[in-house]
N, C-alpha and C positions, 0 to 999 in steps of 0.2 A: 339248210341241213340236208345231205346227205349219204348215202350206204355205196362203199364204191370196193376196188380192187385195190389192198395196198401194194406197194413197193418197196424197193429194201430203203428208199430212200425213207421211209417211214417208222424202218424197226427202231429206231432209238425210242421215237415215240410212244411207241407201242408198250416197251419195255416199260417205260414207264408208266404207261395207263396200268400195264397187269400190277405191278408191285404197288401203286399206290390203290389201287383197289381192293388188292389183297393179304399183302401185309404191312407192318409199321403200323405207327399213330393215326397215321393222315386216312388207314382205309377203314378205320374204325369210324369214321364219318360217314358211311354205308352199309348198308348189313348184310354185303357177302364176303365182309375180313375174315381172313383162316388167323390173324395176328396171335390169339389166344391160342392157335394150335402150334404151331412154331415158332420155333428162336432164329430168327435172322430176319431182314427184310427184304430178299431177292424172292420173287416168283421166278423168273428167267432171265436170261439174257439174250444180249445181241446174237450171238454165234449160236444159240439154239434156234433161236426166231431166224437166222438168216438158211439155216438147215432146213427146215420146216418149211419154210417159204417156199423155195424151190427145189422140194421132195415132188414129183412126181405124181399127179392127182389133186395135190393142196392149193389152198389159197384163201388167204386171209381178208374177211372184211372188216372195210374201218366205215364208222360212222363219223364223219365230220360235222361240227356245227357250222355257225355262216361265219363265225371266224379263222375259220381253216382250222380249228383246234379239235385235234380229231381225241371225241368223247368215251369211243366204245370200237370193241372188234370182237371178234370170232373167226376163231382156226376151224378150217374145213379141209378135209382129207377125207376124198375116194376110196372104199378099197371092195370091189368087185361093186356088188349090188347097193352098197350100205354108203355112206358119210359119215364120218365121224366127224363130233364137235366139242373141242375143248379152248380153253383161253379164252373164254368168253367172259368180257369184260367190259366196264361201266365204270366211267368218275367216281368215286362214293361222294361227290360232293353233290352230283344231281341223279344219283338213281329214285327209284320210281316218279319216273316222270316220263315214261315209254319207248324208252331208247333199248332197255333188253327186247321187249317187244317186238320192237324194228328191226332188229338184228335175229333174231328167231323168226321170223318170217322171208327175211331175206335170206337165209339159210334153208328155209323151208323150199323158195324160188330156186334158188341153186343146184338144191337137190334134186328138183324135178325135172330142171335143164337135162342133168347128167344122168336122166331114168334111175334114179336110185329108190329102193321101195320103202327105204327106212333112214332115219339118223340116230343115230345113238351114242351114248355119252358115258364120262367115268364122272362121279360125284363122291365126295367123302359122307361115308354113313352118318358121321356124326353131325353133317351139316341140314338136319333134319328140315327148315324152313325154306333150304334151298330146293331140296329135294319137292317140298311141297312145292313150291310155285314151278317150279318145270312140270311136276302132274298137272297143274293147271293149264299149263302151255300144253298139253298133248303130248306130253311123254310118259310112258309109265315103268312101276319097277320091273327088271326081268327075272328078281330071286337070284340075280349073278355077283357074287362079289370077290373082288381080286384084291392082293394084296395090295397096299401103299407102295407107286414106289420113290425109296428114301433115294433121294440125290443129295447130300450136304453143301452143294450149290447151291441149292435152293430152301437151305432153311432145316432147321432137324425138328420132326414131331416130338411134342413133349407128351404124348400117349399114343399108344398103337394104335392106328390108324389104317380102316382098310377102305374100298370103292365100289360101290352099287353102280351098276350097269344098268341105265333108263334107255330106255328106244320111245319113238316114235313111228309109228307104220302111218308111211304116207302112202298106198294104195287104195285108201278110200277116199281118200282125200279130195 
């Protein structure tokens, strides 16, 4: 098992870890499914994740297990001092069992490669238990919340839906 740099050769994969983690049937088998927040089953696709990839500052971790079956990833994007971290993602067939962990820490490594003094993140308000265990992990609320933004690519909210802004300050770290 482990935390490496993906490739585009990877996004199909990837695509599919985020959607079955996060929505359909199959990511109700984990407890970070949005499935009960929207109607569709796409988180993203190829052609965002391939933007994303090779945006400038970015780069995504994949956690592989010892079957080349890569488990878990996290989108990381530079922008001055800070990282940002979204697409963080987990099988719902084997979460907790410390693969978010690994990838939160390995993002933590990342960060501190590129001297960034913080990471911080968009979480939906209503996903209150997620929000708890990222406090756990060292991140906390900022009182920042932005609206949802609706892409009907990816699924339409069946209630208004906005995003809480958590950081973590890695300067004491």
């Amino acid at each position: 098992m482990s935390i490496s740099i993906a490739n585009a050769n990877d996004i199909p994969a990837l695509v599919a870890l985020m959607d079955s983690a996060y929505r359909g049937e199959g990511s109700k088998q984990g407890w970070t499914s949005e499935a009960d927040l929207f109607i569709g089953n796409k988180r993203t696709d190829e052609e965002t994740l391939k933007k994303l990839m090779y945006k400038p500052g970015s780069v995504f971790l994949k956690y592989v297990n010892d079957d080349g079956v890569i488990e878990g990833c996290v989108f990381l994007h530079k922008k001055e001092k800070r990282l940002y971290l979204g697409m963080f993602s987990v099988s719902p067939f084997i979460q907790g069992k410390g693969i978010g962990k690994k990838l939160l820490a390995a993002a933590d490594d990342h960060a501190k490669k590129q001297e960034c003094t913080s990471i911080y993140m968009t979480v939906i308000t209503v996903r209150e238990e997620l929000i708890a265990w990222y406090e756990k992990n060292g991140y906390q609320k900022t009182n920042k919340v932005l609206p949802f933004p609706v892409d009907e690519r990816y699924g339409i909210p069946k209630q208004p839906l906005e995003m809480a802004v958590l950081e973590k300050d890695l300067r004491w770290k």
